[in-house]
C-alpha positions in Angstrom: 50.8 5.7 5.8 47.2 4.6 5.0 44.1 6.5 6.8 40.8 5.5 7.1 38.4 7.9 8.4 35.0 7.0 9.6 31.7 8.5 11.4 30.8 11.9 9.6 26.8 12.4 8.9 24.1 15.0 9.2 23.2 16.2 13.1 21.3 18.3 14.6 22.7 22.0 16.0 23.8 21.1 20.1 24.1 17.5 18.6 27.3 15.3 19.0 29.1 12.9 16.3 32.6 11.0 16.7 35.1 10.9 13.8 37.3 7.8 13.7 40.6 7.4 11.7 42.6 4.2 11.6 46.1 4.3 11.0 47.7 1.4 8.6 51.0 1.3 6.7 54.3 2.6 8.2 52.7 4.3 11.3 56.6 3.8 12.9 56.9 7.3 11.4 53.9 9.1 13.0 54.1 11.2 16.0 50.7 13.5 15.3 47.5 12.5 14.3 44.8 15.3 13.8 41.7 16.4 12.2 41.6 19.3 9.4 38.5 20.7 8.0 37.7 22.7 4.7 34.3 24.4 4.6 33.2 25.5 0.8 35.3 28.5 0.3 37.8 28.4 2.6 40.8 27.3 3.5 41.6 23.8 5.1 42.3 24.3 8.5 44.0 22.5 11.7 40.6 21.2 13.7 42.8 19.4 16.7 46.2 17.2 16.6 47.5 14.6 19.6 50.9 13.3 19.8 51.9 9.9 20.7 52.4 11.3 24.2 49.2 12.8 24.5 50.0 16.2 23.8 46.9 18.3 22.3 46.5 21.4 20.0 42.8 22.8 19.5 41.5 25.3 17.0 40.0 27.6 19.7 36.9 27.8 18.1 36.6 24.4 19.4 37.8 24.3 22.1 35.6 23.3 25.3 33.3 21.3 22.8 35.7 19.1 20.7 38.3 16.1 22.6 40.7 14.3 20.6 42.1 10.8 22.1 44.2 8.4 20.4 44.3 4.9 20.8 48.0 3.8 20.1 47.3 0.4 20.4 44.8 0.7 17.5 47.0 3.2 15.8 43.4 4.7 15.7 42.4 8.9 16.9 39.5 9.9 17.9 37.5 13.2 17.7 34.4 13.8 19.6 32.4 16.9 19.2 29.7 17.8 21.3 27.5 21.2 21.1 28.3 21.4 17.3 27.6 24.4 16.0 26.3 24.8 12.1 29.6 26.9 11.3 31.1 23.1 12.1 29.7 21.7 8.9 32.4 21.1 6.5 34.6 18.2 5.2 36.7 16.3 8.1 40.3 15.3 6.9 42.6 13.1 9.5 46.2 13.5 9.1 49.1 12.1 10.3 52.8 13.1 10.2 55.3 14.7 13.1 53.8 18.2 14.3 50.9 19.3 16.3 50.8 22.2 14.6 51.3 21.4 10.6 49.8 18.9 8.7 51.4 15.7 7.6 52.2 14.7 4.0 49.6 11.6 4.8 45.8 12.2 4.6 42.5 10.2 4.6 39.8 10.4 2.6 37.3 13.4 4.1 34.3 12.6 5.8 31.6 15.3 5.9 29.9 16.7 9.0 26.7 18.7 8.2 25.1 20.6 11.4 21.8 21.9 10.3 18.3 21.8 11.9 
């Protein structure tokens, strides 16, 4: 599986940006797609995963500000974040492989989101 993410960039704190990840390859084998994120430092961690049903898991620190949606048609997820916060800036990593709650063996290439005034 081949993932291409998309739509990181510099915003403002209270700002909103939307993260695109395309899914090529042998997507018959995915059933979650998600976002991870690794801030200098730290550990990469589980940002939000969807299912091809539509089931969600959120990080709670984001939850109420980030959605994820998935477009299975497009074999393409979304991840819009509104009221970022400058804790949010760190490097965006999609994933995809079989639980909500783990990462996938297949990632994209990161795409960073800086939220600074």
């Amino acid at each position: 599986v081949q993932l291409q993410a998309s739509g990181g960039g510099l915003v403002q704190p209270g700002g909103s940006l939307r993260l695109s990840c395309a899914a090529s390859g042998s997507i018959f084998s995915i059933n979650a797609m998600g976002w991870y994120r690794q801030a200098p430092g730290t550990q990469r961690e589980l940002v939000a995963a969807i299912s091809i049903g539509g089931n969600t898991n959120y990080a709670d620190s984001v939850k109420g500000r980030f959605t994820i949606s998935r477009d299975n048609a497009k074999n393409t997820v979304y991840l819009q974040m509104n009221s970022l916060k400058p804790e949010d800036t760190a490097v965006y990593y999609c994933n995809a492989g079989l639980l909500l709650w783990s990462p996938g063996s297949s990632w994209g290439q990161g795409t960073l989101v800086t939220v600074s005034s």
